[in-house]
C-alpha positions in Angstrom: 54.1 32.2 26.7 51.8 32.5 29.8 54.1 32.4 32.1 56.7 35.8 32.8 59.7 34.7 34.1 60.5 38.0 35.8 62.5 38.4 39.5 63.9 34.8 38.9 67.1 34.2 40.4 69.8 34.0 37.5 70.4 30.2 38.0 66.7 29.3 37.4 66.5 31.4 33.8 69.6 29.7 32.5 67.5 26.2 33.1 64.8 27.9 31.5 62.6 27.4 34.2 60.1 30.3 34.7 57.6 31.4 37.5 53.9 30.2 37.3 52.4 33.8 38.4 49.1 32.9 40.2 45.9 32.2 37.5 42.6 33.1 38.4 41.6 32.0 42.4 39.6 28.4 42.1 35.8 28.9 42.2 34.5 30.2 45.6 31.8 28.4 47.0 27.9 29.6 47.4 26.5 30.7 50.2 24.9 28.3 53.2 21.8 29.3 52.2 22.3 29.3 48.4 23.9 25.4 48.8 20.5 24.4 51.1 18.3 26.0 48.8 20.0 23.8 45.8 20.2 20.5 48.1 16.3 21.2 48.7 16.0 20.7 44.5 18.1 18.1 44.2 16.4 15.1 42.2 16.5 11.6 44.5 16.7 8.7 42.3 17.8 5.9 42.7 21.6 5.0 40.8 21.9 4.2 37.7 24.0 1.2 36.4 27.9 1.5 35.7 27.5 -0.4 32.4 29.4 1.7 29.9 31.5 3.6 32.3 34.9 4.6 31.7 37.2 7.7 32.7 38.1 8.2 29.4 34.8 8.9 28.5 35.3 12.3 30.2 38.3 13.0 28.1 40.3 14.0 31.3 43.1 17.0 31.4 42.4 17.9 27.9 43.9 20.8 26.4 42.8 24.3 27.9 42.9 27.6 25.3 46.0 28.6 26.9 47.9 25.6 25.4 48.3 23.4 28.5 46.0 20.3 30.3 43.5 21.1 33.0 45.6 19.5 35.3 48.6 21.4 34.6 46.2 25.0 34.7 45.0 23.2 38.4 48.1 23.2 39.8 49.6 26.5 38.1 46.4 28.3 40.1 45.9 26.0 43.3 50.2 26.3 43.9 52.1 28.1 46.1 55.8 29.9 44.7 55.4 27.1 41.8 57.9 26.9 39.1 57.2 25.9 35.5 59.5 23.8 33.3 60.9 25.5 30.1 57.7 24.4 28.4 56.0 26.8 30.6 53.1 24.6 31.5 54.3 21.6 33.6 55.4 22.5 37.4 59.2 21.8 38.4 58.2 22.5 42.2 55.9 24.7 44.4 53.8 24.0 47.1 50.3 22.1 47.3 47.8 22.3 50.1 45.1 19.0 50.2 42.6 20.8 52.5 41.3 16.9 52.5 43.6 15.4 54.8 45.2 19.3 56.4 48.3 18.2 54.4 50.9 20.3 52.0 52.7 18.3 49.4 56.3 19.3 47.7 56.1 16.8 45.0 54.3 18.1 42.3 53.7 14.4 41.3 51.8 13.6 44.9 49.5 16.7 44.3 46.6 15.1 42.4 43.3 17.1 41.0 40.4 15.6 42.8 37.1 16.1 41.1 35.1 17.2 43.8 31.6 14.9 42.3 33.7 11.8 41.7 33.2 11.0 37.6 31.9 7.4 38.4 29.4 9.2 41.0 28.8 11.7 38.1 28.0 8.4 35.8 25.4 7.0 37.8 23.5 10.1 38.5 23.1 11.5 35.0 26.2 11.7 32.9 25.6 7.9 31.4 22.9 9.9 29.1 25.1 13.0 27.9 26.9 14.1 25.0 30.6 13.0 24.7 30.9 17.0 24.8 29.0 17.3 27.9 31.4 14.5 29.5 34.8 16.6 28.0 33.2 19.4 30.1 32.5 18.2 33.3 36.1 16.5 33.4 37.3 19.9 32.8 35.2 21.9 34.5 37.3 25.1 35.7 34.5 27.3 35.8 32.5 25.9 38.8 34.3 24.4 42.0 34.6 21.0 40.9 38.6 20.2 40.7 40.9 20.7 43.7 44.2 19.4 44.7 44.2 16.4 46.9 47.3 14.3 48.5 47.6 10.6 46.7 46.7 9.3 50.2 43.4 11.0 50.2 42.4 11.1 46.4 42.9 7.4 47.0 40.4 7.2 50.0 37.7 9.2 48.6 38.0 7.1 45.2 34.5 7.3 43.4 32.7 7.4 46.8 30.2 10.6 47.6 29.4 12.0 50.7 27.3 8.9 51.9 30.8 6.7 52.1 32.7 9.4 52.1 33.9 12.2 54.3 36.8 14.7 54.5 39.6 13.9 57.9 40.0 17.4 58.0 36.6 18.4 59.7 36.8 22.5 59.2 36.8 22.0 55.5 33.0 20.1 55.9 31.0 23.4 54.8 32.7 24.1 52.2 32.9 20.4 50.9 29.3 19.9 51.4 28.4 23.3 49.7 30.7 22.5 46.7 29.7 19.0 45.9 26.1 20.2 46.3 26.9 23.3 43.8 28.2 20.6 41.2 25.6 18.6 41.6 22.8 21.4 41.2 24.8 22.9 37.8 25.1 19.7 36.1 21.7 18.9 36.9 22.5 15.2 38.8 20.4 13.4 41.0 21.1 12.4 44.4 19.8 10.1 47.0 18.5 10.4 50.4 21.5 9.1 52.1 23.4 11.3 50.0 21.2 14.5 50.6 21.2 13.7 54.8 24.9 13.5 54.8 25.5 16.7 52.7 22.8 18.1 55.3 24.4 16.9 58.3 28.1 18.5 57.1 26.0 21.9 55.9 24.8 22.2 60.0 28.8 23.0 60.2 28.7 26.2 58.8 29.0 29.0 60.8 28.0 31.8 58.6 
């Protein structure tokens, strides 16, 4: 079991549902200077085709070591005062904060995981020529800063689109948006393009430290 279930209120044990005690805090970002050094390295080339692509390919919210999805070990760490199910891994309720759109979300089924370099983005800059292993990986990926929790109403604006087409409503989340995608990017080794690399440049100028 990975969840305890201590200081419950009586009521909640007797529907066997158990408190998620906070998992380890999501990635923290590099530093402004770390993120412009790894913009500067970033490969420009142009896109490569979508033939082929398919979000199964990246084997989505498989199974962690701890018996439950990626998606489910997302929320567990990401939520605030969140309650499991009896099968300890899926959320009954809690709290989820999009820093997207400045919005916190009730419903655990309106907190979606956002992959911070969109998979289809991730396809055309490299990951058509990996390993089905590599794919599984990056889908999953829980070790750099590369899923957060996003409301449905701004997982759905971002879609597949980078930084070029896309950008955060919430402007005080800019920095740390550009540093991240620009972390994921340099780790997995993608390439990027100019129009790309200007707009991740212009939303770097936002940092303040």
């Amino acid at each position: 079991m990975r969840r305890a279930a201590y200081g419950l209120p009586a009521a909640l044990l007797v529907l066997g549902i158990s408190a998620a005690p906070a998992l380890a805090d999501p990635p923290a970002p590099p530093s402004t200077a770390t993120a412009r050094t790894e913009l500067a390295a970033l490969t420009v080339a142009a896109p490569h085709s979508m033939d082929g692509y398919a979000r199964d390919k990246f084997d989505i919210w498989s199974k962690q070591s701890d018996g439950c999805t990626t998606r489910q070990d997302v929320l567990a760490r990401d939520g605030k005062d969140v309650q499991d199910k009896p099968d300890h891994c899926q959320p009954a309720s809690g709290s989820w904060y999009s820093a997207y759109d400045d919005r916190t979300v009730t419903d655990v089924a309106q907190a979606t995981i956002d992959h911070m370099v969109p998979l289809a983005e991730a396809w055309r800059s490299g990951a058509d020529t990996w390993t089905a292993d590599q794919r599984t990986a990056f889908g999953n990926d829980l070790k750099d800063p590369q899923l957060l929790i996003a409301s449905e109403s701004s997982n759905s604006s971002k879609s597949d689109s980078g930084p070029a087409d896309w950008k955060p409503t919430n402007h005080t989340i800019w920095c740390t948006y550009a540093k991240d995608y620009t972390h994921i990017k340099s780790v997995w080794k993608l390439t990027s393009t100019d129009a790309e690399k200007s707009a991740l440049s212009s939303m770097l100028d936002t940092c303040t430290g």
